[in-house]
N, C-alpha and C positions, 0 to 999 in steps of 0.2 A: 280169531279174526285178525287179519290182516292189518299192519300201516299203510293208510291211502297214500299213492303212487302219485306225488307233486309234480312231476317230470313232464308229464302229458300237458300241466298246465303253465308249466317253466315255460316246454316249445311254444303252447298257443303264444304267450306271453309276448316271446323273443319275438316270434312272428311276425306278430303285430308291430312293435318297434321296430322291424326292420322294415315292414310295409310304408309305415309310419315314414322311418328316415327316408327310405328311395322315395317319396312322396316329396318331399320337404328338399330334399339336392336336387330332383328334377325340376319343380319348383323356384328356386334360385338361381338353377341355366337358363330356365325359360324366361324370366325377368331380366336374368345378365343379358341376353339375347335380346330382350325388347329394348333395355336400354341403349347397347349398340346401335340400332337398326335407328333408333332417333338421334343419340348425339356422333353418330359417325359423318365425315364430313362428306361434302356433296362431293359426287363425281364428275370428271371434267366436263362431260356432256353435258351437265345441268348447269353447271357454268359458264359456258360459253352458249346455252341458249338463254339464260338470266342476263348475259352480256349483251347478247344480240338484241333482245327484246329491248334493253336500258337504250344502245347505240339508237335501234330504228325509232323510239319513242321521241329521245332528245333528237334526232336528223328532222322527225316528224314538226316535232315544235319549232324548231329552228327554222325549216322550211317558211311555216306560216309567218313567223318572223319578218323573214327576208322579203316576201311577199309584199306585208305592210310597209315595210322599209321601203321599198322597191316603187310602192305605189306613191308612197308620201313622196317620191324623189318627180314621180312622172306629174304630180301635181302640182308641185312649187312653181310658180311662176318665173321665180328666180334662178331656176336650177342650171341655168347653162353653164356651161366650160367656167365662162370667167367667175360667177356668182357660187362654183359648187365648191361647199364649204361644210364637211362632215359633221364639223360641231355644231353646227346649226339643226342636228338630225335627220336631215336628209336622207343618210344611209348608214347604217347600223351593222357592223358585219360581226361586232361580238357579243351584242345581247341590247338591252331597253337601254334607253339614251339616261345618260347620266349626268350629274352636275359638275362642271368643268373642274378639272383636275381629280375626281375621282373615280376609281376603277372600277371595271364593269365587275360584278358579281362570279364568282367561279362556275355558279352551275350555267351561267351566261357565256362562260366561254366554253365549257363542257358541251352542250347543245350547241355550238356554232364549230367545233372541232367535228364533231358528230353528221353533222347538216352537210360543213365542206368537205370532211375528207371521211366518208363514213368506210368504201370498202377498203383501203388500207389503213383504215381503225380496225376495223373488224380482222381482218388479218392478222393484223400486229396480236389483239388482243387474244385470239386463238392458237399465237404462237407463245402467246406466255402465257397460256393456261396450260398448253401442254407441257412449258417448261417447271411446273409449277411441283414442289418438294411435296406430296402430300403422302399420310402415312398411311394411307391405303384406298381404294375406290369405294365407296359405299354404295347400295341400293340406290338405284335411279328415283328421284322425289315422288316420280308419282307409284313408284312400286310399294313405297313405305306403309303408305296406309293398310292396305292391304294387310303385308307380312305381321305388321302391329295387331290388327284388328283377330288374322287367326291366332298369334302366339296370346293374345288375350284370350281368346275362346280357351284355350287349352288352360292358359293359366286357373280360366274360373271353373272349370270340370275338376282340374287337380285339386283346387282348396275345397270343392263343394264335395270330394273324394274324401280329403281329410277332415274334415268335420264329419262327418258320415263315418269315418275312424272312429275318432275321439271320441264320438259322444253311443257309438254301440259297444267300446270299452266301457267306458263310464258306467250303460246302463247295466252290462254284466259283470262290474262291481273294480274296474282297471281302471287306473289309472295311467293316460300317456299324457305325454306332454311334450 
């Protein structure tokens, strides 16, 4: 009788390790991949509709602003030519009346830049988003979810592939790892 022929069980072996490994790098793309797809940065389009939404919210508030402002001026009794006197708050053109000699609040004059000169803000601002150095365009915000959600599906079929490796080596006496 014969010495039993180890070789048949060397291949299954290797086999398996090498199923194993392509498992485990495809694995690691497909995570290198998700992580991209979240920290890559936003593409101009999403920026300059993030811009726009900001511009038209602050024109928006500013608007109601000016309104009150506006009203408060047509109610004063006082208000004529010779009595109109801005620090008395009559008329507010850069945000809530403030206590003499101090300055109106930034996001006060933001929403009142917004308010008065909103389409060549917005202009401006979509020409320096175009100008803008960025190290590549990424997925449009709302496409992310998405691509994230299938490269997860994939991911949890590959790990639920390698456990299903592992543990029918193990049961037929292999060890991988």
């Amino acid at each position: 009788m014969g010495l039993f022929d180890f070789s048949l069980i060397r291949r299954s072996v290797q086999s398996l390790e090498e199923r194993l490994k392509a498992l485990r790098v495809e694995l690691n793309d497909l995570q290198r991949q998700r992580s991209q797809i979240l920290s890559a940065p936003m593409n101009r389009a999403d920026i300059k509709v993030l811009l726009n939404d900001w511009l038209q919210a602050s024109a928006s508030h500013y608007a109601g602003h000016l309104q009150a402002s506006l009203q408060r001026l047509a109610k004063a009794p006082h208000a004529g030519a010779q009595n109109f006197d801005s620090s008395r708050g009559n008329v507010r053109l850069l945000g809530a009346a403030t206590n003499f000699g101090e300055s109106p609040a930034a996001a006060d004059m933001d929403r009142a830049l917004c308010g008065l000169f909103a389409a060549p803000l917005a202009q401006y601002l979509a020409g320096a988003v175009d100008a803008l150095d960025l190290p590549g365009e990424g997925l449009p915000m709302k496409d992310r979810p998405a691509a994230v959600e299938k490269l997860d599906h994939r991911i949890a079929t590959l790990m639920q592939e390698e456990a299903s490796l592992i543990e029918q080596a193990r049961e037929a006496g292999i060890n991988l790892q």
